[in-house]
VMD Tcl script that builds the backbone (N, CA, C; Angstrom):
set m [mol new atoms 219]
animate dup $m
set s [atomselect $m all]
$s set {name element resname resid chain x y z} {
  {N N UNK 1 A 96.909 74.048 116.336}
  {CA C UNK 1 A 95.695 74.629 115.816}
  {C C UNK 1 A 95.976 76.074 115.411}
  {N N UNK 2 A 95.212 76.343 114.266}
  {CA C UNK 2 A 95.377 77.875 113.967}
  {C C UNK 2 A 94.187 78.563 113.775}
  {N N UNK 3 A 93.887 79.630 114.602}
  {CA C UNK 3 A 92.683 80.448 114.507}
  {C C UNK 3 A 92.981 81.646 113.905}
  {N N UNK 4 A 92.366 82.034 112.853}
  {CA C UNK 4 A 92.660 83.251 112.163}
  {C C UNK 4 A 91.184 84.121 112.173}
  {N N UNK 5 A 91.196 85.567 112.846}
  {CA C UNK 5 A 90.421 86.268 112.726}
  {C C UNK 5 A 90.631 87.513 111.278}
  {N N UNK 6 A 89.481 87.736 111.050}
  {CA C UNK 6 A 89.541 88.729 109.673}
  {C C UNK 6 A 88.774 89.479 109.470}
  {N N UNK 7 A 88.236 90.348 108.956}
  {CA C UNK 7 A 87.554 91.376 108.292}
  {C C UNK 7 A 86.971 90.648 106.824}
  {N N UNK 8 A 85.604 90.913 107.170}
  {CA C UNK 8 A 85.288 90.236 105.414}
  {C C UNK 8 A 84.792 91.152 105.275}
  {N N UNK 9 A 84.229 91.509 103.436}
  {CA C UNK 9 A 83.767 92.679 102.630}
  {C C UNK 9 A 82.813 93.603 103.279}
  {N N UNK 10 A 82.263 93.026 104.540}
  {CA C UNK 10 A 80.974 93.654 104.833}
  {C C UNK 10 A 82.149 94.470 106.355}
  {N N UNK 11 A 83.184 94.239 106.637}
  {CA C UNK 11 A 83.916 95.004 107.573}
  {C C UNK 11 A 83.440 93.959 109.235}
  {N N UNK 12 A 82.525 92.735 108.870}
  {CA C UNK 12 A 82.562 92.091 109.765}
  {C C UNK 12 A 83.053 91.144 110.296}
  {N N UNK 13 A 83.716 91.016 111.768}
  {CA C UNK 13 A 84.733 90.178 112.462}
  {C C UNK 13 A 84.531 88.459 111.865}
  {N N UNK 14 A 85.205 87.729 111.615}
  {CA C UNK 14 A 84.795 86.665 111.250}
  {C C UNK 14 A 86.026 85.767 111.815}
  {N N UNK 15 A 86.088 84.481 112.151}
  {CA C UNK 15 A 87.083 83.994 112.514}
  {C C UNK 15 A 87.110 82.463 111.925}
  {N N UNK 16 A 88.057 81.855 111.424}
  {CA C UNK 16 A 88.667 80.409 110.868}
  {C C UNK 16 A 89.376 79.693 111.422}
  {N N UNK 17 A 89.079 78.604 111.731}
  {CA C UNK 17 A 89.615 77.447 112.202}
  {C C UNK 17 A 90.487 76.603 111.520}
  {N N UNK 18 A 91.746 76.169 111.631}
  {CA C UNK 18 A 92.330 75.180 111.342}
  {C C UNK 18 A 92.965 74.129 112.219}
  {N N UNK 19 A 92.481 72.594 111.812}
  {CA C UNK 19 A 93.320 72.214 113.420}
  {C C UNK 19 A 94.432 71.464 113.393}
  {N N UNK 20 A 95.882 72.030 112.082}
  {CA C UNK 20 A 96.774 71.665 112.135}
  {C C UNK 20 A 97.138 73.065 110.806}
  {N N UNK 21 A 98.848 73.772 110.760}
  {CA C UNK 21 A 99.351 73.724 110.141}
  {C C UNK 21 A 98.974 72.971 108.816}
  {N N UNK 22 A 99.137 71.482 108.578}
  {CA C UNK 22 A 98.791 71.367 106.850}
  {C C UNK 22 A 97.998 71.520 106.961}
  {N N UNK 23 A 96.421 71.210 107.798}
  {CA C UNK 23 A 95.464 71.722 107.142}
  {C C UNK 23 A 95.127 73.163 106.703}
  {N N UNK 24 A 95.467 74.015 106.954}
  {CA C UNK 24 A 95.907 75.084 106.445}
  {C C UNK 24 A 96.655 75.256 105.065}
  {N N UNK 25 A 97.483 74.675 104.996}
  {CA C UNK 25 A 98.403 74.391 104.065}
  {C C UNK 25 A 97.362 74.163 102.797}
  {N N UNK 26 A 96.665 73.008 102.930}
  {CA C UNK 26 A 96.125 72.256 102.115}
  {C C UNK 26 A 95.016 73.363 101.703}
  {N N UNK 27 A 93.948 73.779 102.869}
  {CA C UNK 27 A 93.602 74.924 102.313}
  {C C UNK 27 A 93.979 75.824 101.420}
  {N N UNK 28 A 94.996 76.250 101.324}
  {CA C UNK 28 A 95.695 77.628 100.771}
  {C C UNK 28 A 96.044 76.812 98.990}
  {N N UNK 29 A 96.618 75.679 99.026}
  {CA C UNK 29 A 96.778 74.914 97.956}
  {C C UNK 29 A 95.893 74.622 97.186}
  {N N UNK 30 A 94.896 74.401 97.415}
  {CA C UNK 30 A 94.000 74.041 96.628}
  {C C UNK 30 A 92.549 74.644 96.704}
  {N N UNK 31 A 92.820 75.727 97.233}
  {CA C UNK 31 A 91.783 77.629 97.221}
  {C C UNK 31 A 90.455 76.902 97.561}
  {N N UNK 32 A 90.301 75.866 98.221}
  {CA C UNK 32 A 88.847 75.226 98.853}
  {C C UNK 32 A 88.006 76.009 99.742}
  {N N UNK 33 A 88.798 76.897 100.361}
  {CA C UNK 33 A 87.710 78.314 101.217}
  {C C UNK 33 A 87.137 79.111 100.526}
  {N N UNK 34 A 86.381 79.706 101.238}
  {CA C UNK 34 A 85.459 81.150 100.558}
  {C C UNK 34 A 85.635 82.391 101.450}
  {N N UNK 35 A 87.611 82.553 101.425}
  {CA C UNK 35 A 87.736 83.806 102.027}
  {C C UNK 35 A 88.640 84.364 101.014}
  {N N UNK 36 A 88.602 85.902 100.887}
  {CA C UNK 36 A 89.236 86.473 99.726}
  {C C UNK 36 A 90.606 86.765 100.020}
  {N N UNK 37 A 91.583 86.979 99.197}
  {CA C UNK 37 A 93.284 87.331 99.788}
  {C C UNK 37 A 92.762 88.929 100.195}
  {N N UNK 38 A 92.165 89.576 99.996}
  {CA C UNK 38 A 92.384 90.396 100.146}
  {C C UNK 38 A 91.712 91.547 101.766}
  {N N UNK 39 A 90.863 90.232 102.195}
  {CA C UNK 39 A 90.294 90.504 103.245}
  {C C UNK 39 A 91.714 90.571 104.377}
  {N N UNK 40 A 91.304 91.849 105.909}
  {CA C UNK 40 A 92.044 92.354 106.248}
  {C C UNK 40 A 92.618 90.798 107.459}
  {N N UNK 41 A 93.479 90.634 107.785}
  {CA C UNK 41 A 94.049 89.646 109.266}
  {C C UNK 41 A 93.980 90.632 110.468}
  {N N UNK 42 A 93.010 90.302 111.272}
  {CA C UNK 42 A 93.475 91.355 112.604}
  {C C UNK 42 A 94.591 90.279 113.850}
  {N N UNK 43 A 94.019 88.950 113.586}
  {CA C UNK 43 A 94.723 88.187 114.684}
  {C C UNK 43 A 94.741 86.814 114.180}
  {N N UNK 44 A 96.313 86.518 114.447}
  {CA C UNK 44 A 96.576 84.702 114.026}
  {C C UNK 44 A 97.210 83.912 115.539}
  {N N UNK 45 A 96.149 83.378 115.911}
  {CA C UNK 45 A 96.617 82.306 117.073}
  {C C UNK 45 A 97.076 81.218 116.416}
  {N N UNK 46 A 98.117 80.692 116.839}
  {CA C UNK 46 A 98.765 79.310 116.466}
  {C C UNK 46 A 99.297 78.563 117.667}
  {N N UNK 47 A 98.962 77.219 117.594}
  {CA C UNK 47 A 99.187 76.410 119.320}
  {C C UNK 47 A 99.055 77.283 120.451}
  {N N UNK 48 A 98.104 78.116 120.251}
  {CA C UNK 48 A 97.617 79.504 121.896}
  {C C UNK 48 A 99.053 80.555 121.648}
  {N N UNK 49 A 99.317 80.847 120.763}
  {CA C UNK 49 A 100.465 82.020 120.890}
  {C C UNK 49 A 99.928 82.586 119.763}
  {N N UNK 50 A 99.382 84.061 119.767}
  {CA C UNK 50 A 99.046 85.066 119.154}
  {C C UNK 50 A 100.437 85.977 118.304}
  {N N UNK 51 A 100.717 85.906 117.187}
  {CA C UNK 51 A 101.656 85.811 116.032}
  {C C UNK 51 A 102.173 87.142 115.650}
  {N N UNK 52 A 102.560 88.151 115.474}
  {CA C UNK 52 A 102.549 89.435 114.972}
  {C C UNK 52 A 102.406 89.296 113.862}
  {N N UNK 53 A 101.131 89.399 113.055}
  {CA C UNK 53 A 101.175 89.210 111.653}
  {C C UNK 53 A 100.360 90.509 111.654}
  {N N UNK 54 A 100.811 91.580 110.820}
  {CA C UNK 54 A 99.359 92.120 110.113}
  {C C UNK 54 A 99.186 91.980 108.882}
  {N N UNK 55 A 98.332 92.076 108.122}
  {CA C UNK 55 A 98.308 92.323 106.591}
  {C C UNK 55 A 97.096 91.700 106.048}
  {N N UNK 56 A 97.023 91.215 105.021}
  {CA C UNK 56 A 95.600 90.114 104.087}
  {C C UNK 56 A 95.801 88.936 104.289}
  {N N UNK 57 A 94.645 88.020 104.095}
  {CA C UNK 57 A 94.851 86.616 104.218}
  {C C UNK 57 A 95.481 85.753 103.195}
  {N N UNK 58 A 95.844 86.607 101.934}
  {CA C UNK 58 A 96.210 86.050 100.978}
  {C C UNK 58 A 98.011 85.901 101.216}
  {N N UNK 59 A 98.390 86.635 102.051}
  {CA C UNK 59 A 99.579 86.802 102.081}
  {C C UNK 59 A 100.281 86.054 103.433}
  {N N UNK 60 A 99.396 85.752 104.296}
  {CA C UNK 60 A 99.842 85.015 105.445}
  {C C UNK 60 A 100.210 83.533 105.057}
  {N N UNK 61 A 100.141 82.804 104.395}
  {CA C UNK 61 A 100.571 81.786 103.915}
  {C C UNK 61 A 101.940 81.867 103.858}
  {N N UNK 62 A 102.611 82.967 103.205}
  {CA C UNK 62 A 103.837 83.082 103.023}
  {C C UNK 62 A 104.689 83.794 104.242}
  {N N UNK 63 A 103.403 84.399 104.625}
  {CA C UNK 63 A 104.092 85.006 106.474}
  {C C UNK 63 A 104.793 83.316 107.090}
  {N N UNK 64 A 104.054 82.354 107.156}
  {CA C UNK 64 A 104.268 81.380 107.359}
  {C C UNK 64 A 104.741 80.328 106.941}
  {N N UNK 65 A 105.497 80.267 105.549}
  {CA C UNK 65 A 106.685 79.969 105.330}
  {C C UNK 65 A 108.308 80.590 105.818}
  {N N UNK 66 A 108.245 81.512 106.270}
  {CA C UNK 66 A 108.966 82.382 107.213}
  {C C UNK 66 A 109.177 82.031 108.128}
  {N N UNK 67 A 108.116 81.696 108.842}
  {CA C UNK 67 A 108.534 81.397 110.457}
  {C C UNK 67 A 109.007 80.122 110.773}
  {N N UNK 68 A 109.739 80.183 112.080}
  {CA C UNK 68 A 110.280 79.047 112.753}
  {C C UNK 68 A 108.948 78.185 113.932}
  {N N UNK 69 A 108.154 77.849 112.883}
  {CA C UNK 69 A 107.328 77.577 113.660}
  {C C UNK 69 A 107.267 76.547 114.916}
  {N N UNK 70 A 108.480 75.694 115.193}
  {CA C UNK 70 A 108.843 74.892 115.898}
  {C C UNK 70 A 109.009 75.159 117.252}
  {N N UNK 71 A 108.907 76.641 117.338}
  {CA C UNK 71 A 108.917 77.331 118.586}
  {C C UNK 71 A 107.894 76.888 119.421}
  {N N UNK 72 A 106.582 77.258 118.774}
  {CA C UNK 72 A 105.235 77.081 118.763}
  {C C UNK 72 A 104.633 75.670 119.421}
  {N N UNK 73 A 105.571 74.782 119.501}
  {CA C UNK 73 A 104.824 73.362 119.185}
  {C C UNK 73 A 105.381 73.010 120.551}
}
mol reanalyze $m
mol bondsrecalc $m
mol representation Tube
mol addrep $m
């Protein structure tokens, strides 16, 4: 599962659910959310391990082509 907390336009905490890797994936592929790349990431839980990511949501996709996520699982 991946929980991603963020900052949306209004500077308020908001948090997203995914309950697998592809679904995420699939998200990001085919832009079906209504969150902007450019909104801020404060925190990415993945299988209960909290990630060092900082940056936008537009860019964590590719944070996560990076990782060895197999650790995780």
């Amino acid at each position: 599962m991946i929980e991603i907390t963020f900052l949306n336009a209004g500077n308020q905490e908001r948090v997203v659910t995914f309950g697998s890797y592809e679904e995420f994936e699939r998200s990001q592929q085919s832009c079906s959310i209504d969150i902007a790349d450019y909104y801020k990431v404060t925190k990415v839980v993945y299988n209960g391990h909290v990630l060092d990511y900082s940056g936008n949501y537009g860019n964590l996709f590719y944070y996560f082509l990076k990782q060895d996520l197999t650790q995780y699982r």
